[in-house]
C-alpha positions as CSV (number, residue, x, y, z in Angstrom):
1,X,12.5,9.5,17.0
2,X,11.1,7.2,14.1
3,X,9.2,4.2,15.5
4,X,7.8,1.4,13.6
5,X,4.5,-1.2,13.4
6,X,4.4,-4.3,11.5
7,X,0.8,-5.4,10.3
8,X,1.2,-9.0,8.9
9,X,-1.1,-10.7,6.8
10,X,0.0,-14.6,6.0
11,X,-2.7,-15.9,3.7
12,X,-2.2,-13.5,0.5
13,X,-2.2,-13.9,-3.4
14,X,-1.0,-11.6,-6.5
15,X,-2.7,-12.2,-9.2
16,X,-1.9,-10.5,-12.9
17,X,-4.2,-8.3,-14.5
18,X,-5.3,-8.7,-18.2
19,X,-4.4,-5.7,-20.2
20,X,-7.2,-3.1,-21.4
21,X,-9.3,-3.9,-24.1
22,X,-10.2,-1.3,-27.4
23,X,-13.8,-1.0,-28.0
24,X,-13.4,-2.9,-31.0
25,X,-12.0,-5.4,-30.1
26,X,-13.6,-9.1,-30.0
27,X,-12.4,-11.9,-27.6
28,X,-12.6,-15.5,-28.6
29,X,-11.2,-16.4,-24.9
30,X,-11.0,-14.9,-22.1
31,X,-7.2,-13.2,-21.3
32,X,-5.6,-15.6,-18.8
33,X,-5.2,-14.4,-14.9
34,X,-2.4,-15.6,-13.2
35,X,-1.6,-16.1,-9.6
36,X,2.5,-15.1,-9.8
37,X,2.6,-15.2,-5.6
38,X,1.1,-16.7,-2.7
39,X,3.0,-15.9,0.8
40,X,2.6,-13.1,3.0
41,X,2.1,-9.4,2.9
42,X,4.0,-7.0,5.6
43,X,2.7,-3.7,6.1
44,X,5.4,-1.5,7.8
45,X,4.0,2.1,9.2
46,X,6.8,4.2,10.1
47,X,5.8,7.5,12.5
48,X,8.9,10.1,12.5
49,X,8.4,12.6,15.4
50,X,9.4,16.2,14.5
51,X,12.5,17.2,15.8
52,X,12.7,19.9,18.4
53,X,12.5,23.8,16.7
54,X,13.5,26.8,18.6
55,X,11.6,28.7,15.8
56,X,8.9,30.3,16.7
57,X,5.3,28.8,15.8
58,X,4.3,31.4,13.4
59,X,7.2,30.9,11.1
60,X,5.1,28.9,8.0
61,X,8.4,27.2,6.5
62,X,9.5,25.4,10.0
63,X,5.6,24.6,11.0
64,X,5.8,22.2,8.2
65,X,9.1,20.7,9.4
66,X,7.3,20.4,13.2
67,X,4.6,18.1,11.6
68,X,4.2,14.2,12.2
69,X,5.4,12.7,8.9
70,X,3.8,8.9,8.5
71,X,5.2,6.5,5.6
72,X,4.4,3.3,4.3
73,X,5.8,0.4,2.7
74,X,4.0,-2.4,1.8
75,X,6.3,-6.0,1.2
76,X,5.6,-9.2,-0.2
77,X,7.2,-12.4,1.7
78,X,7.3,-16.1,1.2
79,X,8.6,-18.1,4.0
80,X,7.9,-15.7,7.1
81,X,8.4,-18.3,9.0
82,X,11.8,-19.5,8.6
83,X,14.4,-17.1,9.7
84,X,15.5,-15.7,6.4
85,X,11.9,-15.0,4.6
86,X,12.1,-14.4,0.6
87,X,10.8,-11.3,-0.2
88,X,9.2,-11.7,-3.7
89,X,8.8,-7.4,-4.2
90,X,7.8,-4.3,-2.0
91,X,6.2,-1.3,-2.7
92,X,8.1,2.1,-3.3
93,X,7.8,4.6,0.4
94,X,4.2,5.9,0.5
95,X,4.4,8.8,2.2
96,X,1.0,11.2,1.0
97,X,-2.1,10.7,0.1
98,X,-1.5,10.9,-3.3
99,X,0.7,8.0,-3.2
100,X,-1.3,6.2,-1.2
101,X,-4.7,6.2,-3.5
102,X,-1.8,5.4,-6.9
103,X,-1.1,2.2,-4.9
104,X,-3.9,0.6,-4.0
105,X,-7.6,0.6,-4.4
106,X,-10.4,-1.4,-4.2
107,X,-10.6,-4.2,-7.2
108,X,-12.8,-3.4,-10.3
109,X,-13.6,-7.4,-10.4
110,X,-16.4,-7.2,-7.8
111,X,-14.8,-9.5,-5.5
112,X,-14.9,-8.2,-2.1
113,X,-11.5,-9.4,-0.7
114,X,-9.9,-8.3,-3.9
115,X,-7.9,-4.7,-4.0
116,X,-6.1,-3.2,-7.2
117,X,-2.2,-2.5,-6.5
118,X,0.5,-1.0,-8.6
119,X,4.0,-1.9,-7.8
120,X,6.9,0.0,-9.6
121,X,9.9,-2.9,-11.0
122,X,12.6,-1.9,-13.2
123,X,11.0,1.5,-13.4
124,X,8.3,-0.3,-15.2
125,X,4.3,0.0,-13.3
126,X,2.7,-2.9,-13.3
127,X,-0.5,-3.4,-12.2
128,X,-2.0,-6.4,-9.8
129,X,-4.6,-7.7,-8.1
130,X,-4.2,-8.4,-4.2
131,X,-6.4,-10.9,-2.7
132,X,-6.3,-11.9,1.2
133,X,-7.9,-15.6,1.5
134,X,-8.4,-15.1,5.1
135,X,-11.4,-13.5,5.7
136,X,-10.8,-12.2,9.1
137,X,-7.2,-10.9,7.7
138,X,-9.5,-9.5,5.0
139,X,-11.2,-7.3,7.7
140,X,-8.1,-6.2,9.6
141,X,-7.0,-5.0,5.9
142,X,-10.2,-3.0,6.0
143,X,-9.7,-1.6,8.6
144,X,-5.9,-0.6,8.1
145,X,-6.5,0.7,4.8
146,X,-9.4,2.9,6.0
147,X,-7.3,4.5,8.9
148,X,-4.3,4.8,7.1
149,X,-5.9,6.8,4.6
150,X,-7.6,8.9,7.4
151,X,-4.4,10.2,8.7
152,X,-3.3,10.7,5.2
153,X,-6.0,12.6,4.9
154,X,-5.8,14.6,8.2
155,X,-1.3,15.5,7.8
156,X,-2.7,16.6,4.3
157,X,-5.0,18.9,5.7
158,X,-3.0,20.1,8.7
159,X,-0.7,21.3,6.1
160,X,-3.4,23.5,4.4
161,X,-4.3,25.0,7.2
């Protein structure tokens, strides 16, 4: 059985991210940041629930299939309001840890409701920044991110065990 939870976030913003610098390279003005999308952001968690085994519970190779398996994908809207929202791009299924920490982190800009995200379009990565304007949105994001990861944490480990 697979179920589903929808965390929704209205008040968010992409914003580009200037390409690395070489050390010897001199600026005469800063690299431009731009805002390319301002709607909201959808979190889906899926939870599938591991089927029923008849093998026993030593058997290493179907103790792995019994586990919870949790995934993610994270989608960008405009218009959630309307009945046929515009979805401007989504992330690919985050389904590990691994995954998980590739996607997103916190921003390198200092900015507190800011968090570094790479989406994958065209087969191409492309990094941006995520800001949520809201601040309590900005707290439930917190807190999301830092239980998400938890669990990611915790399957990882019940799988080394």
């Amino acid at each position: 059985m697979n179920s589903q939870l929808r965390h929704i976030f209205n008040n968010t913003s992409l914003f580009t991210v200037p390409p690395p610098l070489k050390d010897d390279t001199v600026l005469t003005k800063r690299p431009i940041i731009q805002e390319i999308f301002n709607g909201a952001l959808i979190v889906k968690e899926f939870l599938s629930s591991p089927g029923n085994s008849t093998a026993s519970a030593d058997d290493e190779i179907n103790y792995s299939m019994t586990m919870p398996r949790s995934s993610l994908i994270f989608e960008f809207v405009y218009d959630l309001d309307t009945d046929s929202p515009i979805e401007f791009c989504q992330s690919n299924v985050i389904d590990n840890l691994h995954k998980f920490q590739e996607f997103i982190g916190d921003s390198e800009a200092g900015g507190s409701a800011s968090y570094s995200i790479m989406v994958e379009i065209m087969n191409m990565r492309i990094p941006l920044t995520l800001e949520i304007n809201n601040e309590l949105d900005n707290r439930k994001f917190k807190d999301l991110l830092v239980r998400l990861k938890d669990e990611f944490e915790l399957i990882e480990d019940m799988y080394y065990m």
